[in-house]
TIKE-781598 format. One line per 10 residues: number of its first residue (from 1); their letters; for each residue z, x, y of N, C-alpha, C. Coordinates in steps of 0.001 Angstrom, whole numbers, plus 500000, padded with zeros to 6 digits. Layout:
NUM> A> Z/X/Y/Z/X/Y/Z/X/Y; ... $
//
This chain:
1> XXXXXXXXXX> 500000/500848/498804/500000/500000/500000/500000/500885/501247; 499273/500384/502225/499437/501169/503555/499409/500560/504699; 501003/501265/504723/501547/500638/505718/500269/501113/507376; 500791/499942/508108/500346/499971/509601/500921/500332/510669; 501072/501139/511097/501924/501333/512403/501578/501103/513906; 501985/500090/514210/501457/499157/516135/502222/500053/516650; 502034/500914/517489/502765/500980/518867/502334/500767/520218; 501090/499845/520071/501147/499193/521693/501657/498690/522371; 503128/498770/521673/504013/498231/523342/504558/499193/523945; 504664/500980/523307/505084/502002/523272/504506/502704/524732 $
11> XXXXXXXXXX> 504980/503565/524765/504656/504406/526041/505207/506023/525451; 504664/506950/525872/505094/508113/525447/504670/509022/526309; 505264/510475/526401/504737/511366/527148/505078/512783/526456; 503789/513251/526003/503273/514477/525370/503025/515815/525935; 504002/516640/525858/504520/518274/526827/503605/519045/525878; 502710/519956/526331/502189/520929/525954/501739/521351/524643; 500177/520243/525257/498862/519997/524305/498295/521563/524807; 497810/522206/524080/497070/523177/524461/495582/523153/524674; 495347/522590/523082/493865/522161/522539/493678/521878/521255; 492960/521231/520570/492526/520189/519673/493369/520998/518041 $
21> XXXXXXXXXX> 493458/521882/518179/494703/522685/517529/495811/522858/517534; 496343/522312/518368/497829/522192/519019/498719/521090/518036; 499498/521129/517084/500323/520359/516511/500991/519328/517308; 501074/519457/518476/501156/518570/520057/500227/517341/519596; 499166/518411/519522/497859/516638/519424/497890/516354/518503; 497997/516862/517288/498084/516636/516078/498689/515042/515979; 500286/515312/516463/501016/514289/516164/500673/512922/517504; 499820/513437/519441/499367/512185/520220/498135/512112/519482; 497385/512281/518966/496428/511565/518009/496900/510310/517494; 498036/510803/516525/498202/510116/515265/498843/508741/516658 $
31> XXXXXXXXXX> 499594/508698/517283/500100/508322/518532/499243/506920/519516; 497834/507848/519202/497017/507210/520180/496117/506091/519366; 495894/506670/518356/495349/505375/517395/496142/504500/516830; 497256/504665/516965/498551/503475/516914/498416/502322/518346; 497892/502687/518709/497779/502167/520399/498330/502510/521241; 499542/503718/521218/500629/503801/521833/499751/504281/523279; 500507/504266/524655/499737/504256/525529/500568/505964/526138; 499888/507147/526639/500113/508301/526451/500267/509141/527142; 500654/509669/527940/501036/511048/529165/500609/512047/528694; 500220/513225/529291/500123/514200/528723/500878/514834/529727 $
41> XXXXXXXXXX> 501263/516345/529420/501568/517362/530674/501036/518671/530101; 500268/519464/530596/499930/520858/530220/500311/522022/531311; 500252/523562/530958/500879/524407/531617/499324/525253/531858; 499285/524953/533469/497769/525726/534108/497002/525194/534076; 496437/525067/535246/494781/524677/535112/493841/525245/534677; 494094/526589/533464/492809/526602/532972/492873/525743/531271; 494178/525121/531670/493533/524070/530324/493367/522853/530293; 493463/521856/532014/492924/521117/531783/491794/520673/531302; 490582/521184/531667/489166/520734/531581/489344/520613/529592; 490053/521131/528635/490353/521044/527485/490858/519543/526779 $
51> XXXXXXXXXX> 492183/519147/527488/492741/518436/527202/491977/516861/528097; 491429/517229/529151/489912/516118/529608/489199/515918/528571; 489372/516927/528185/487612/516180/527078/488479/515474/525253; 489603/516197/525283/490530/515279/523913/490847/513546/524413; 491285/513799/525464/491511/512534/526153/490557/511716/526568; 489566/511926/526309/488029/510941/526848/487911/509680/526212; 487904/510195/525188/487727/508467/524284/488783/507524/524281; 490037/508452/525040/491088/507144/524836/491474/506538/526225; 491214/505704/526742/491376/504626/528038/492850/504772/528403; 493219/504524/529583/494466/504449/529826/495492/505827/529560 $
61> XXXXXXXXXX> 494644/507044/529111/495676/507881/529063/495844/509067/530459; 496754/509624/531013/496722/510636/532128/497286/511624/531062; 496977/512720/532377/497381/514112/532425/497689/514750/533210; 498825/515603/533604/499073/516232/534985/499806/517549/534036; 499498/518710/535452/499797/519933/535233/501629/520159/535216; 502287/520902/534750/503614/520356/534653/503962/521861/534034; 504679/522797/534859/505919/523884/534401/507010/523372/533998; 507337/523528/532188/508774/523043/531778/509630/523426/532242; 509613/524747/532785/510549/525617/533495/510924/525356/534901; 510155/524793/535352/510136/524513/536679/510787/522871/537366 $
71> XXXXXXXXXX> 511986/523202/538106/512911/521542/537645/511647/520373/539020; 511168/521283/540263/510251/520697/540743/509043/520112/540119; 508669/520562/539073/507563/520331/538048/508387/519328/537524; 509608/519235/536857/509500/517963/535714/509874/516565/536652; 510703/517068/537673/510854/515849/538696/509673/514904/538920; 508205/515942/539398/507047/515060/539602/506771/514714/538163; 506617/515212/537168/505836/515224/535976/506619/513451/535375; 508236/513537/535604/508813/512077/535321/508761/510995/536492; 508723/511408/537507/508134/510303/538507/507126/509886/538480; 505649/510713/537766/504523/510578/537170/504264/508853/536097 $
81> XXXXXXXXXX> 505610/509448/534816/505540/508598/534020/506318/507572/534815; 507287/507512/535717/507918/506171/536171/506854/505349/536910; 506053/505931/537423/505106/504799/538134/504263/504470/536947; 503804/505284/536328/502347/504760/535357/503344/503803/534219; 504245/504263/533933/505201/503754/532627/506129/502807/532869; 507151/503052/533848/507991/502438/533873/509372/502699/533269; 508893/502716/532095/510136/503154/530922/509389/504360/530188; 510189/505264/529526/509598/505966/528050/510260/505405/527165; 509412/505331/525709/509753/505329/524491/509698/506520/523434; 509036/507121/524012/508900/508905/522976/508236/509720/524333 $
91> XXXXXXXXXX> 508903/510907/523625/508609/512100/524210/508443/513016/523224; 507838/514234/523284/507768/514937/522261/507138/516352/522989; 507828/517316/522749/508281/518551/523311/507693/519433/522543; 506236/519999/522373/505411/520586/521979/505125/521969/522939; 506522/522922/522787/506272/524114/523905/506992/525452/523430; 506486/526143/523286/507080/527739/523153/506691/529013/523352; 507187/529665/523862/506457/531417/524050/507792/532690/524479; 506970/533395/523642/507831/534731/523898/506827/535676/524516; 507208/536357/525299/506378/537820/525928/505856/538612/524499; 504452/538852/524609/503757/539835/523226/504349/540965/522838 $
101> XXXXXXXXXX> 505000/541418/523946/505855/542594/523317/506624/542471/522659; 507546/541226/523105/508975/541035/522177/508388/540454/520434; 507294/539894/520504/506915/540122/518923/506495/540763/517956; 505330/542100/519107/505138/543273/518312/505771/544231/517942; 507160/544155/519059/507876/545240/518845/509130/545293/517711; 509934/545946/517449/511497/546108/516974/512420/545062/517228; 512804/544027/516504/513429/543081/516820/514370/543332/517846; 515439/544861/517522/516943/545351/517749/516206/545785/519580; 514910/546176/519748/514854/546371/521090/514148/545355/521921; 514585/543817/521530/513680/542800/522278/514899/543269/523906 $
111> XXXXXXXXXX> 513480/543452/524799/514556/543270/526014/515175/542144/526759; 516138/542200/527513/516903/540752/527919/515990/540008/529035; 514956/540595/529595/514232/539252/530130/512765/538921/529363; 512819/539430/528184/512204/538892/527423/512929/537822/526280; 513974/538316/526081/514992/537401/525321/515220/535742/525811; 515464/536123/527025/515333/534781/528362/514393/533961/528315; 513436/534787/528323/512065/533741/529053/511660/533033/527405; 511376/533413/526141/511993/532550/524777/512762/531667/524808; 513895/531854/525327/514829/530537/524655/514575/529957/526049; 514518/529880/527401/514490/529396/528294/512680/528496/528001 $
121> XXXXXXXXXX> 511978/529082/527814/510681/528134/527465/510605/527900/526410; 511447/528250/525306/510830/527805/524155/512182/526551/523324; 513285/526540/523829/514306/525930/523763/514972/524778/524664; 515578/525392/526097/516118/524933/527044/515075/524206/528025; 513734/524157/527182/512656/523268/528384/512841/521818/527421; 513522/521615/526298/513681/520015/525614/515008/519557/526194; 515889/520626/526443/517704/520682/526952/516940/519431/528593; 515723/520345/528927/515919/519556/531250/514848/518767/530393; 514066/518870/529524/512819/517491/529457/513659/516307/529326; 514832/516324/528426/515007/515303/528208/516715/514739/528741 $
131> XXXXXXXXXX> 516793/515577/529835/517257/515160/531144/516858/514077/531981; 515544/514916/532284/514825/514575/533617/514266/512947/532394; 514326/513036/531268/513979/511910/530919/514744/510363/530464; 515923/510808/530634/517268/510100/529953/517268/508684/531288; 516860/508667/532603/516923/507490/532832/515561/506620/532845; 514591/507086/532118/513740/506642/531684/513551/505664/530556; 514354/506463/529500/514390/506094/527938/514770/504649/527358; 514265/504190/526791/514679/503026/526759/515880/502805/525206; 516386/501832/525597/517208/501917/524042/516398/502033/522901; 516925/503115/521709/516148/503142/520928/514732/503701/520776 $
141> XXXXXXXXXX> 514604/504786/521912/513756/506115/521915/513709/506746/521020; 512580/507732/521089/512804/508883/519970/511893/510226/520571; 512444/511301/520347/512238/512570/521108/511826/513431/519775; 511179/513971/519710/510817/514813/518846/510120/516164/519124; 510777/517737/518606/509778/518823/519112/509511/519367/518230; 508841/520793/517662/508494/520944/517193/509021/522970/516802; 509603/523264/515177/510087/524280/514757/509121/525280/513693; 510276/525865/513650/509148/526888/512169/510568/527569/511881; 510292/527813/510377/511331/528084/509642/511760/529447/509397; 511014/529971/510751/511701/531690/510957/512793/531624/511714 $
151> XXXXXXXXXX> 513882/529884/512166/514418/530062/512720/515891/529865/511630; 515667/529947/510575/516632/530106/508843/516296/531124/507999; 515103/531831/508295/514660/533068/507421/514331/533837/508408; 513810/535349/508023/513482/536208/508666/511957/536372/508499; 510801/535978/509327/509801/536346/509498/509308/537461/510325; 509013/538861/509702/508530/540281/509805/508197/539625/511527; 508421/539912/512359/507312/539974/513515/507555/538986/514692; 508508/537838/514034/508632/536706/514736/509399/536530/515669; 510489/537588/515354/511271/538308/516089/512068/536991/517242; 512214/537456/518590/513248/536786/519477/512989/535239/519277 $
161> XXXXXXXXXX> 511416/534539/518642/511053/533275/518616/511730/532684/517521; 511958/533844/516286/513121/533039/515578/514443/532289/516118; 514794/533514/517312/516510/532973/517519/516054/531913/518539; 514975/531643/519030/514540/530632/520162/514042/529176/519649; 514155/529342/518071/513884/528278/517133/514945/527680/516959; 515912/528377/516421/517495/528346/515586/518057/526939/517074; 517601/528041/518226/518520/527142/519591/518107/526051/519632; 516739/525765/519275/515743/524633/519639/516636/523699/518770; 516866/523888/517426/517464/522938/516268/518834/522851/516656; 519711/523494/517252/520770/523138/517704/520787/522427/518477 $
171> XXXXXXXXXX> 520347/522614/519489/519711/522037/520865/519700/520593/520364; 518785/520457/519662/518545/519139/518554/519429/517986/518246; 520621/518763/517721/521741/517607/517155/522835/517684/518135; 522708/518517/519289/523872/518061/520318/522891/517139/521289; 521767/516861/521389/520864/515783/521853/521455/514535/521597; 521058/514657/520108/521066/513779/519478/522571/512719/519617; 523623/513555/519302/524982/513256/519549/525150/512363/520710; 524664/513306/521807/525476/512664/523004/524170/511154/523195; 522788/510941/523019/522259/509850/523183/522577/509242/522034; 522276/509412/520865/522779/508415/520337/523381/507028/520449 $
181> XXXXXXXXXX> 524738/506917/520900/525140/505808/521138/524078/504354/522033; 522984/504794/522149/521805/504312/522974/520786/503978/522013; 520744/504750/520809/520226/504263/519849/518996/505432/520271; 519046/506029/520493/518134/507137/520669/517792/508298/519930; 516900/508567/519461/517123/509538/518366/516982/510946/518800; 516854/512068/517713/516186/513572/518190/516027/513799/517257; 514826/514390/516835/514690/515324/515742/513545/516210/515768; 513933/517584/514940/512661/518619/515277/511948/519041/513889; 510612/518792/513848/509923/518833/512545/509262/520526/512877; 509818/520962/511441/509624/522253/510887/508233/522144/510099 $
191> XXXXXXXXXX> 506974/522821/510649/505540/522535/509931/505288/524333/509079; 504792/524207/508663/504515/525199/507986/503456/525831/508566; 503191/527227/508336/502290/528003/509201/500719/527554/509211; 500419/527133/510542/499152/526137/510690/498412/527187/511516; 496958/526774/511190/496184/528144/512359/495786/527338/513934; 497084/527412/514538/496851/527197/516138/496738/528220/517212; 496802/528020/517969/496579/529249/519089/498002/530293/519281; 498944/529150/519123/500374/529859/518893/500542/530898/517681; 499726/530694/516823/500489/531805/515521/499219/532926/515532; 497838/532693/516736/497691/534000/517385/498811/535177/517678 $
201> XXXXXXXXXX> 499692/534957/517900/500592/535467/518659/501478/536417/517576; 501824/536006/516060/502555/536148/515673/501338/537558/514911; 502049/538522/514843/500982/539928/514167/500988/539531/512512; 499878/539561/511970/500211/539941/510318/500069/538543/509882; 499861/537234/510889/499914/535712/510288/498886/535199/509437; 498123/535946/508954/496626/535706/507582/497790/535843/506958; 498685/536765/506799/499442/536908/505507/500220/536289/505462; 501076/535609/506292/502066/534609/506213/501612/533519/505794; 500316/533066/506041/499725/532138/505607/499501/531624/504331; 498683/533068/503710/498308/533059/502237/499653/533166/501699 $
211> XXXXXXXXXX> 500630/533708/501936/502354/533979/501245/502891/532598/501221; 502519/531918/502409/503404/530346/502325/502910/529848/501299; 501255/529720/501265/500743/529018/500293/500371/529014/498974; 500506/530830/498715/501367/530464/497268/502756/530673/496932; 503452/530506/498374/504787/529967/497703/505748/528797/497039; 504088/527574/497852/504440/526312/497765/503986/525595/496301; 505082/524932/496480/505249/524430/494858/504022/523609/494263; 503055/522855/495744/501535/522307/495495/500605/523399/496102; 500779/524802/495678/500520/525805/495859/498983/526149/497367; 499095/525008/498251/499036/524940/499725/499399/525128/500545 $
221> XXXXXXXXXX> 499259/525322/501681/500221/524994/503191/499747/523291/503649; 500237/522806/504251/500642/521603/504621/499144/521570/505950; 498849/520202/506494/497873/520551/506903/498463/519615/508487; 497459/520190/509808/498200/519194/510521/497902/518114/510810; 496761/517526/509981/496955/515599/509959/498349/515289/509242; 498765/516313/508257/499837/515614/507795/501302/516009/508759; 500939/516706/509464/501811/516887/510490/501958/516007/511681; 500929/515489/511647/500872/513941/512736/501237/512902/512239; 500923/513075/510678/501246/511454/510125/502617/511456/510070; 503711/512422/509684/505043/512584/509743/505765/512557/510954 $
231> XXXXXXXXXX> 504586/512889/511985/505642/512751/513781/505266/511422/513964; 503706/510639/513666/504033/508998/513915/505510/508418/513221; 505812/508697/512159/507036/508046/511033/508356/508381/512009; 508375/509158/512771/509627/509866/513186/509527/509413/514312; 508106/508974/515322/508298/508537/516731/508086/507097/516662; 508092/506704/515493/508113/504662/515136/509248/504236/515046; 509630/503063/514993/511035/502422/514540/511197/502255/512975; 509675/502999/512199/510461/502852/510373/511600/504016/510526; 511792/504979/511468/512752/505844/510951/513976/505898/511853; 514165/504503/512260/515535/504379/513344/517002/505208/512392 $
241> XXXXXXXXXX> 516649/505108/511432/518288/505687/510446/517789/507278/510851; 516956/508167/511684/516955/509413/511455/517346/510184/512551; 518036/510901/512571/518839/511590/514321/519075/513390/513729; 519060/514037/514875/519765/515276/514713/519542/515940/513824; 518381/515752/513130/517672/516584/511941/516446/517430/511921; 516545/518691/511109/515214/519677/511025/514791/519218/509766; 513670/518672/510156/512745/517638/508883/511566/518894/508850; 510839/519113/507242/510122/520093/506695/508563/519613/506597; 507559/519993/506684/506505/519555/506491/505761/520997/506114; 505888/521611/504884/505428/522544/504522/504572/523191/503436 $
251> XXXXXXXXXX> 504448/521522/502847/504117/521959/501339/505092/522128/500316; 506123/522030/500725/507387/522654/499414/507924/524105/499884; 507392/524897/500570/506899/526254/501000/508536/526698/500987; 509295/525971/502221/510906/526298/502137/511655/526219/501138; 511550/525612/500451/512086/525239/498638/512626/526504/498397; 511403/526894/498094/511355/528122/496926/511933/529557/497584; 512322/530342/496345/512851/531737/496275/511985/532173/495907; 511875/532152/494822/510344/533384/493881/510027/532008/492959; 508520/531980/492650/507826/531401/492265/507041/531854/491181; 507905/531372/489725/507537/531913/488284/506013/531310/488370 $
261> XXXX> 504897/532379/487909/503564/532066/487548/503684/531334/486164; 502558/530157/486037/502764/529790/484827/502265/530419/483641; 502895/530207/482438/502252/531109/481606/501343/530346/480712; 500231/530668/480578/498891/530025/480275/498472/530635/478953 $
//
């Protein structure tokens, strides 16, 4: 049976789509053919003319330029959605970066304003998003961003973005806690290594790739339609029982320790 998911009475606003690769769109795709009606915000104008042409076929959706970092940026970016919206019903916090050095280099010598500018953009921009969004929200919201599971293991390379993960998931369930009582949810879905523009970034990621995927028990990596179809489930009301959780979408990939070959 397959199920249907309406969200045209929904409203949402989508932080840092990059491009048609972006696990961001992945999951306002899945979003937008629900009917849900859609915000975007991206960082620079050299990616609007990108996220113009994803957004073409769908009516009724905007986009404005928007620094997470920047509290003048999210002020306009939510006064944005208060006139076009009114209310939010989802948000979803699709943003992270570390300086290239702090990933190529020696974990033990990431320097401290490289350490910063990680957890400050890649963490503490969901801490003011969903600030600047809390008198927006309507009862029974749902916020969702987006992890990787170098922030529970050690991935060779991944370095300060691990500990900028770990914060993100903490970050997560003290969200979650204090809205809650509003009926509001949080949760951050952990995808497995997908080829976006972000894991450019990460050195040596062909191999992380092929390693996830035969680590996984359906001996794949996870793909990101199925990474959209799992953020629609999480930004709908089938998953009102779900708060303050790092949910997996990996293939099985995290499961496993060592993976006995079968014997044939």
């Amino acid at each position: 049976m397959t199920v249907q998911i309406d969200l045209s009475s929904k409203t949402a606003l989508v932080m840092g789509v990059a491009n048609a690769r972006s696990l961001g769109w992945a999951i306002a795709e899945r979003l937008l053919q629900a009917g849900c009606r859609v915000g975007f915000s991206y960082q620079g104008e050299r990616l609007r003319p990108e996220l113009e042409k994803l957004t073409a076929d769908y009516p009724g959706t905007w986009i404005q330029q928007a620094d997470a970092t920047n509290e003048e940026d999210l002020t306009a970016l939510f006064e944005r959605v208060r006139q076009e919206f009114g209310q939010l019903d989802i948000l979803v916090h699709s943003i992270g970066f570390a300086p290239r050095a702090a990933m190529e280099g020696r974990f033990i010598d990431t320097a401290p304003e490289d350490w910063n500018v990680a957890l400050n953009v890649s963490a503490y921009t969901l801490v003011s998003a969903a600030r600047h969004a809390e008198p927006l929200l309507t009862d029974g919201a749902s916020l969702l961003s987006l992890t990787f599971q170098a922030s529970q293991r050690v991935v060779p390379k991944y370095n300060v973005m691990g500990i900028a993960k770990a914060a993100l998931e903490s970050a997560t369930r003290y969200l979650a806690a204090e809205l809650g009582p509003r009926g509001i949810r949080v949760n951050t879905l952990s995808a497995g290594p997908m080829r976006t523009v972000a894991a450019r970034s990460i050195p040596a990621f062909a191999h992380l790739y092929e390693s996830a995927a035969r680590q996984s028990p359906m001996n794949r990596n996870a793909t990101p339609g199925e990474v959209g179809d799992f953020g629609l489930f999480l930004l709908s009301d089938l998953s009102t029982g779900v708060t303050g959780q790092t949910l997996y979408v990996d293939a099985g990939a995290s499961i496993m320790t060592v993976k006995m070959e079968e014997e044939g």
